[in-house]
VMD Tcl script that draws the C-alpha trace (Angstrom):
set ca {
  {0.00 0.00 0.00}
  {1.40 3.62 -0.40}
  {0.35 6.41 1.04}
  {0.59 10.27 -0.23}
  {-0.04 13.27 1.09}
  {-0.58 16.22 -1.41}
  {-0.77 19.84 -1.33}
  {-2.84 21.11 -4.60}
  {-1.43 18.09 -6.78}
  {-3.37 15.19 -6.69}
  {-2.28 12.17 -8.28}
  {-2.14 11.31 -12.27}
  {-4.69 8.79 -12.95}
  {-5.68 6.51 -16.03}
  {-7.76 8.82 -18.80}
  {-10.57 5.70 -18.07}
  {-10.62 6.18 -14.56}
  {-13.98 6.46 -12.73}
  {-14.04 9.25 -9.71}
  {-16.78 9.40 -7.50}
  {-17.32 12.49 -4.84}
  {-18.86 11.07 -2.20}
  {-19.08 14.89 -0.56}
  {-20.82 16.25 -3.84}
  {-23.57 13.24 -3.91}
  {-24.45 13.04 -0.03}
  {-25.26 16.82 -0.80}
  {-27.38 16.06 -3.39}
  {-29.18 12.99 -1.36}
  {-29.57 15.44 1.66}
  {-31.35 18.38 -0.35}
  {-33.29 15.82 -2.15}
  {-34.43 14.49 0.99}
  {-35.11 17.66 2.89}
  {-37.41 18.75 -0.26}
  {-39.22 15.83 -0.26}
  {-39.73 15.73 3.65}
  {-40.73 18.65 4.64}
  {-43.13 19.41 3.08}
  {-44.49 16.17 3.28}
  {-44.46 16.50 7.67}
  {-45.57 19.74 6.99}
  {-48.90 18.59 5.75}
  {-49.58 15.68 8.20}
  {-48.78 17.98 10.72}
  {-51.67 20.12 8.79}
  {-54.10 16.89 8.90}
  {-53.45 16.26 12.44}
  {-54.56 19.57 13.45}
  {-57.67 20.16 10.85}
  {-58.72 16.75 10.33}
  {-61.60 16.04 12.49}
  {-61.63 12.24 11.78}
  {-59.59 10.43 14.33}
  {-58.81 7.56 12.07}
  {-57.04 10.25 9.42}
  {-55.70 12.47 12.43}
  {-54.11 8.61 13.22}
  {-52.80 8.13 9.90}
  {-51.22 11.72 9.65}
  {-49.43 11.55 12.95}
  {-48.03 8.15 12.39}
  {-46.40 9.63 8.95}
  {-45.68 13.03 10.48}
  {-43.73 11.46 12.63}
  {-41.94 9.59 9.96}
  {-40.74 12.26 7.50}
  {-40.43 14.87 10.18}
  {-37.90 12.63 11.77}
  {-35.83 12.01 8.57}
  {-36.06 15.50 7.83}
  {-34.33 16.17 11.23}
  {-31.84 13.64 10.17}
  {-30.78 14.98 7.10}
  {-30.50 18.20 8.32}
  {-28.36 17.56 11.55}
  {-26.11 14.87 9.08}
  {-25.47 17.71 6.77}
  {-21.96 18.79 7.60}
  {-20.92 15.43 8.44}
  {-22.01 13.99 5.26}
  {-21.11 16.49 2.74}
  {-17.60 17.46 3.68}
  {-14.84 16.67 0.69}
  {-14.18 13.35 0.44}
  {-14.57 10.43 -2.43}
  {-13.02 7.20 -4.42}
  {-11.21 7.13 -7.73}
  {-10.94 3.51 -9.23}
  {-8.12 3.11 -11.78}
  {-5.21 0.89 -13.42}
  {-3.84 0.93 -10.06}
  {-6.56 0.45 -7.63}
  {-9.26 2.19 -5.34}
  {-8.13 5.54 -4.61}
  {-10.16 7.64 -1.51}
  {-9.20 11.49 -0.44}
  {-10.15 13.21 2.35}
  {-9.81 16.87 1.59}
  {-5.82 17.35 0.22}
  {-5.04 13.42 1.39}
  {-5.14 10.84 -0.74}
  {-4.28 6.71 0.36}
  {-4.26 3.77 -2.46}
  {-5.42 0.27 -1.97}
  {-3.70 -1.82 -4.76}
  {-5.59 -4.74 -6.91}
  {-3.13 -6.76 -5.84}
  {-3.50 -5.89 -2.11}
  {-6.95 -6.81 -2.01}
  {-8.59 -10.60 -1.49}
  {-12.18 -9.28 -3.17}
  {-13.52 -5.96 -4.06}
  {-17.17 -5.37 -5.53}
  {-20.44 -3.60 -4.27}
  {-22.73 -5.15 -1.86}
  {-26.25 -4.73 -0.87}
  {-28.91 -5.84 1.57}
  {-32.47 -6.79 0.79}
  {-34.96 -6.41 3.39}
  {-37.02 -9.42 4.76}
  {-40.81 -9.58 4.08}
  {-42.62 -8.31 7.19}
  {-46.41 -9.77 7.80}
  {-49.31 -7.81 6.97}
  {-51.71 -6.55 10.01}
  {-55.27 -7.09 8.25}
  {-57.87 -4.20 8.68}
  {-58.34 -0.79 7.24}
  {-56.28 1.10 8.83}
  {-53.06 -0.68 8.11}
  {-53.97 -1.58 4.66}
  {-53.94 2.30 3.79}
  {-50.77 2.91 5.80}
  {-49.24 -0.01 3.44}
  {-50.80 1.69 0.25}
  {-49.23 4.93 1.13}
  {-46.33 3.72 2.58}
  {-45.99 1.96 -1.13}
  {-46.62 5.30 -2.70}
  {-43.93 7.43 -0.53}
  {-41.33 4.78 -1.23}
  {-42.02 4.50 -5.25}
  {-41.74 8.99 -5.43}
  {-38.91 8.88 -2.57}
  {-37.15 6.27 -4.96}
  {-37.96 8.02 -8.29}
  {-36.90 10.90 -6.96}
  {-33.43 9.53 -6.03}
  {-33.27 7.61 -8.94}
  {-32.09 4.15 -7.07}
  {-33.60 0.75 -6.11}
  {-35.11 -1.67 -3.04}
  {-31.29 -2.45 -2.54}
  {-30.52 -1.21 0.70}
  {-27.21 -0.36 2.01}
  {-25.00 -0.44 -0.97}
  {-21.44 -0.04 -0.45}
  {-18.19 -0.24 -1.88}
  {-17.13 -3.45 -0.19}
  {-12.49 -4.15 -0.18}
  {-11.45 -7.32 1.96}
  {-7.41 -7.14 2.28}
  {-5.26 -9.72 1.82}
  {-4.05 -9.09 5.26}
  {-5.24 -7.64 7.93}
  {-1.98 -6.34 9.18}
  {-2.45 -3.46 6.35}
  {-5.39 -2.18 7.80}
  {-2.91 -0.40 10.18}
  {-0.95 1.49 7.54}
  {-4.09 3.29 6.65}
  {-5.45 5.11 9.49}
  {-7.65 7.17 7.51}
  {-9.64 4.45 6.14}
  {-10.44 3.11 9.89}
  {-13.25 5.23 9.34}
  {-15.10 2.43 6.95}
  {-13.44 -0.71 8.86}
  {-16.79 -2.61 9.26}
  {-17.21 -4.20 12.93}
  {-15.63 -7.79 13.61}
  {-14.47 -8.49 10.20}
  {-11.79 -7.49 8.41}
  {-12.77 -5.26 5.51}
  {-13.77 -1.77 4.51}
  {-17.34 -0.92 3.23}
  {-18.12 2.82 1.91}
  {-21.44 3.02 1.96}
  {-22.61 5.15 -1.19}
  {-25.06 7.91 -1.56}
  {-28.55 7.45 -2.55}
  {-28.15 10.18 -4.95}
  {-25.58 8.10 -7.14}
  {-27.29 6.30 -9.82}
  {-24.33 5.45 -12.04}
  {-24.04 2.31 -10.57}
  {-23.00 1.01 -13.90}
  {-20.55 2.92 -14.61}
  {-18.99 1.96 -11.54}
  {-18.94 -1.78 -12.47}
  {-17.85 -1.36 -16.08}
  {-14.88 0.16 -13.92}
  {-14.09 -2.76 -11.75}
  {-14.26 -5.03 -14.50}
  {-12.05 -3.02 -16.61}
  {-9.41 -2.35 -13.94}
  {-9.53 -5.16 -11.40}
  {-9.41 -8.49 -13.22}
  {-9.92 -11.44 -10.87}
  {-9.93 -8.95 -7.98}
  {-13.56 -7.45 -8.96}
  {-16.25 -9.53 -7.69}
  {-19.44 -7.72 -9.19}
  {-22.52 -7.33 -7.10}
  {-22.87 -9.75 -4.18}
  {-26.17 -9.76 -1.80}
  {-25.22 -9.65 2.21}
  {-26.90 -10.50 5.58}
  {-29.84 -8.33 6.44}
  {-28.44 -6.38 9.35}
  {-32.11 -5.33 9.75}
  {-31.38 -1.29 8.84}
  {-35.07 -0.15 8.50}
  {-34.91 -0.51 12.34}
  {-32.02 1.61 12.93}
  {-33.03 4.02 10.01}
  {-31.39 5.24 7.45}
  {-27.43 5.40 8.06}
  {-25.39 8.43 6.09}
  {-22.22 7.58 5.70}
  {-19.06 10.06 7.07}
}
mol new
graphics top color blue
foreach p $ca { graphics top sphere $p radius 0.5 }
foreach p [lrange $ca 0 end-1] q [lrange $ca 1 end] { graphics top cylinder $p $q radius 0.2 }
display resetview
């Protein structure tokens, strides 16, 4: 692994290479979904107080709730999330900077690289009225949330390196930062904004051979209970 620290130069990469700014794109995913939020707990919170059925005042609160809290999410993540930061993948490897720094993980450094994703587990259905309209409109929100953001009922997707050895996990202490818990690899979870997943790929196959593993599903870690997680 090398290591380089630069002041205005950054490194010469391959005309091909792919670059993603992970800064630029959690800035878009955060606007995105502070527009579509807001406005959104802005009129349950309307329906809750004007509505004088309780089943819709019900309703309205539940999903008030809902967007109101990820509003307050992306707003108080916004900093965090959007400061410069982001990948190149060339001839040589994965490349990440964090403002003016820049580390490389080789091809040949790394066991398996490729993008991984959860899938949620089908909950049960509660029958009555009441919860078949929450599902209808909970159906709805996702389908404009996920047009909107341009990305699919993959959950979680991240950039996903496992070393060769762990012992070089050390000579990068900036990329402790995406050292996943009680394994040894890193996983850079990517915007919801990016959508050029496919460009991303073409990448990995061009560059890293036997190395590039593709897509690859994951254990459910069961994230709609902990919420949505922005990387930093």
């Amino acid at each position: 692994m090398t290591e380089q620290d630069i002041a205005g130069n950054a490194p010469v990469f391959a005309p091909d290479a792919h670059r993603l700014d992970l800064g630029r794109l959690g800035a878009i995913t955060l606007v995105v979904g502070i527009v579509l939020t807001g406005p959104l707990a802005w009129a349950c919170g309307y329906a809750v107080v004007t509505d004088p059925d309780p089943v819709a005042k019900a309703i309205a609160g539940f999903f008030g709730l809902l967007f109101g809290g990820l509003c307050v999410l992306f707003v108080a993540n916004f900093w965090r999330v959007t400061r410069p930061r982001g990948i190149v993948i060339d001839v040589a490897g994965i490349w990440f900077w964090h403002g003016t720094s820049w580390d490389l993980v080789r091809w040949t450094q790394a066991a398996r690289i490729g993008l991984s994703y959860e899938l949620p587990t089908e909950l049960p259905t509660v029958g009555g009225p009441v919860d078949h309209l929450k599902a209808k409109v909970s159906d709805w929100v996702k389908g404009k949330v996920f047009g909107a953001l341009r990305v699919t009922d993959k959950r979680g997707i991240a950039l996903e390196i496992v070393p060769l050895r762990e012992e070089e996990l050390r000579e990068l202490p900036r990329l402790l930062r995406y050292r996943t818990k009680g394994t040894v690899l890193w996983r850079v979870r990517l915007p919801g904004g990016y959508h050029s997943f496919e460009k991303l790929v073409a990448a990995g196959e061009r560059f890293g051979g036997h190395t590039w593993e593709g897509w690859f599903r994951r254990q459910w870690t069961g994230g709609a209970g902990r919420g949505p997680r922005l990387e930093g």
